[in-house]
C-alpha positions in Angstrom: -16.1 11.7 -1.2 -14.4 13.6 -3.9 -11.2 15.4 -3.1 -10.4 12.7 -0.7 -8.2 9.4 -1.2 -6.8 5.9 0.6 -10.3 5.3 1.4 -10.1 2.9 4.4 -12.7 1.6 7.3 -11.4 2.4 10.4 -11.6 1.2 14.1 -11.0 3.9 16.6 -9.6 3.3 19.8 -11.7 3.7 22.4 -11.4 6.9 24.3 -10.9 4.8 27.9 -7.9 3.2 26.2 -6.6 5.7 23.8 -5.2 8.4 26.2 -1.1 6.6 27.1 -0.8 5.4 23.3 -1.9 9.3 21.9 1.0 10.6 24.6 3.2 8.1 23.1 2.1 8.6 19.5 2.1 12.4 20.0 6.1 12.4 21.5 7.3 9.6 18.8 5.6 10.5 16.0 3.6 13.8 16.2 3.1 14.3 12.4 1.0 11.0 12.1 -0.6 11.7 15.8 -1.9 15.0 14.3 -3.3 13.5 10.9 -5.3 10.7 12.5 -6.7 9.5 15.7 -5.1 5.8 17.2 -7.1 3.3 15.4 -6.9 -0.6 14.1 -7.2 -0.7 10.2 -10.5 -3.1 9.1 -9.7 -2.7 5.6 -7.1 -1.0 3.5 -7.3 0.7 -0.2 -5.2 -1.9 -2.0 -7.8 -4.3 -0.6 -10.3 -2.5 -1.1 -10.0 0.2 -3.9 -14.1 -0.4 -4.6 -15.3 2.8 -1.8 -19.1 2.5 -3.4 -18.8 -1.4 -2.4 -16.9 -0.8 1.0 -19.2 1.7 1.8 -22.1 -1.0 0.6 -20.7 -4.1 2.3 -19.7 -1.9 6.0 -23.0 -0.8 6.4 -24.6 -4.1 5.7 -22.3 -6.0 7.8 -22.7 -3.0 10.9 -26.4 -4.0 10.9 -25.7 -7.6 11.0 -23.1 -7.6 13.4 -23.2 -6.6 17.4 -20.4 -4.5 19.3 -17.3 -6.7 19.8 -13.9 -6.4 21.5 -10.7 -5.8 21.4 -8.1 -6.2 23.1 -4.2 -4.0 23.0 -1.4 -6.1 23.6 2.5 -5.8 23.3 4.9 -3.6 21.6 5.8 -4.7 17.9 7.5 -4.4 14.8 6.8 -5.0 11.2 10.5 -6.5 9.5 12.8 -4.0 12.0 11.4 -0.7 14.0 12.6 1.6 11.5 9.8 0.0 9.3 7.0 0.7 12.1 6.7 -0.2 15.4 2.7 -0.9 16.7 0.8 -2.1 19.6 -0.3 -5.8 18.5 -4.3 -6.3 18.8 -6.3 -9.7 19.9 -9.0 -10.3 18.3 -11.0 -11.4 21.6 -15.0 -12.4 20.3 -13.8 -13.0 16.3 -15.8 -9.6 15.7 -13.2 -8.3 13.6 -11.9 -11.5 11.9 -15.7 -11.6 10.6 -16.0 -8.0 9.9 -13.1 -8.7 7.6 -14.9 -12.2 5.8 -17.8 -10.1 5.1 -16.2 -6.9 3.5 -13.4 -8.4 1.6 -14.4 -11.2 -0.3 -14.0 -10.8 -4.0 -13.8 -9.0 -5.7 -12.1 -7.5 -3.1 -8.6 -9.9 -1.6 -7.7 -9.4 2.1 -4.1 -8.9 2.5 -2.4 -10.5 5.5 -1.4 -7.4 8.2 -1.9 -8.6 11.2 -4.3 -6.3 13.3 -2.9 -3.8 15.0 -2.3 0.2 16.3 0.5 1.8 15.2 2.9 3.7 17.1 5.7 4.8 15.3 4.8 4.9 11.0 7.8 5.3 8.9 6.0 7.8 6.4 6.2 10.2 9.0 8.9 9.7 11.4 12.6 8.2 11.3 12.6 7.4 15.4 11.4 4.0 15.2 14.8 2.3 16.4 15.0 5.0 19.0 10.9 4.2 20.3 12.1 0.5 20.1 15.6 0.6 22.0 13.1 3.0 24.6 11.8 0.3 25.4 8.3 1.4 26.2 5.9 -1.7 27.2 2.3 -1.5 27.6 -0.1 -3.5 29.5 -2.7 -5.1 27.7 -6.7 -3.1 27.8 -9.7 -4.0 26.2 -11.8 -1.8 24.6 -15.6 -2.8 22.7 -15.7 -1.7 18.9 -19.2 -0.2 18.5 -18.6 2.3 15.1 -16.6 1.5 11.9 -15.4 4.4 10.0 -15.0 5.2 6.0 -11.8 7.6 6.5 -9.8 8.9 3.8 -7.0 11.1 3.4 -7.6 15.3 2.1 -3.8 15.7 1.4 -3.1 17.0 5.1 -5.4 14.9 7.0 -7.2 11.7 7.6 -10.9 12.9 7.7 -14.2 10.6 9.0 -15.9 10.3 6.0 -18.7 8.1 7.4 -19.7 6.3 10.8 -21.6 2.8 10.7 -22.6 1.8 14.1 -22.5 -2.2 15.0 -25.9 -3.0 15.8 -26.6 -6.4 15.2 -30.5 -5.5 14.5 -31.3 -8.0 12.3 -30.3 -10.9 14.6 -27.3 -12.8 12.1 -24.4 -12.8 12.4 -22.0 -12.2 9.9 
């Protein structure tokens, strides 16, 4: 993992409900839409800056826990668009409220972002108030999260360091 940093784990969006939020990503904000694939953040640096013990606790929890789902809901921001505008995500079976309890427990601390995709980031674009005023609404989809992702960023890109696939093999539940 050297030469890489922001070590997160990562939910992709499934490919079945990923394609209008990429065409919207791509025309909104193209820089972010070309560093990284639309995804829902499991666990960020600052809550978890440990990557050997991520790494450790993801692929421990993946085995425990089966595929669960997701679901894409309405259009969002964080304080005002110009801070980010995202696609707000339901938590449908608990699957990712428990993924969360059983990576980021101390000494890692959970932060409180609410889950979600994000449309419009304010790192790398200024048209947030423009995407909002748009008005662009999306209907919710579901999608099932079967893979969790170490990603981490190489200075240009955000780069699939490892895959851990929910299997659930070991019969518990996390």
């Amino acid at each position: 993992m050297t030469g890489h940093r922001e070590h997160h784990a990562t939910i992709f969006v499934a490919p079945e409900a990923a394609g209008p939020i990429e065409a919207i990503r791509r025309a909104w904000d193209p820089e972010m839409a070309t560093q990284i694939a639309a995804h829902v953040t499991l666990a960020y640096p600052q809550e978890a800056p440990l990557i050997d013990l991520l790494v450790e606790r993801l692929g421990t929890a993946c085995t425990r826990m089966p595929p669960f789902r997701l679901r894409l809901g309405g259009v969002a921001c964080f304080a005002r668009p110009e801070e980010g505008v995202y696609l707000g995500v339901e938590d449908i079976d608990g699957g990712y409220r428990r993924m969360r309890e059983a990576v980021l427990h101390p000494p890692f601390r959970a932060a409180t972002f609410p889950p979600h995709v994000t449309l419009v980031h304010p790192r790398t674009s200024r048209r947030g108030r423009d995407f909002w005023e748009a008005g662009w609404q999306h209907e919710g989809q579901e999608f099932t999260v079967d893979e969790i992702a170490i990603t981490a960023f190489d200075g240009a890109r955000w780069m699939v360091l490892m895959r851990f696939a929910l299997t659930g093999r070991d019969g518990r539940l996390v």
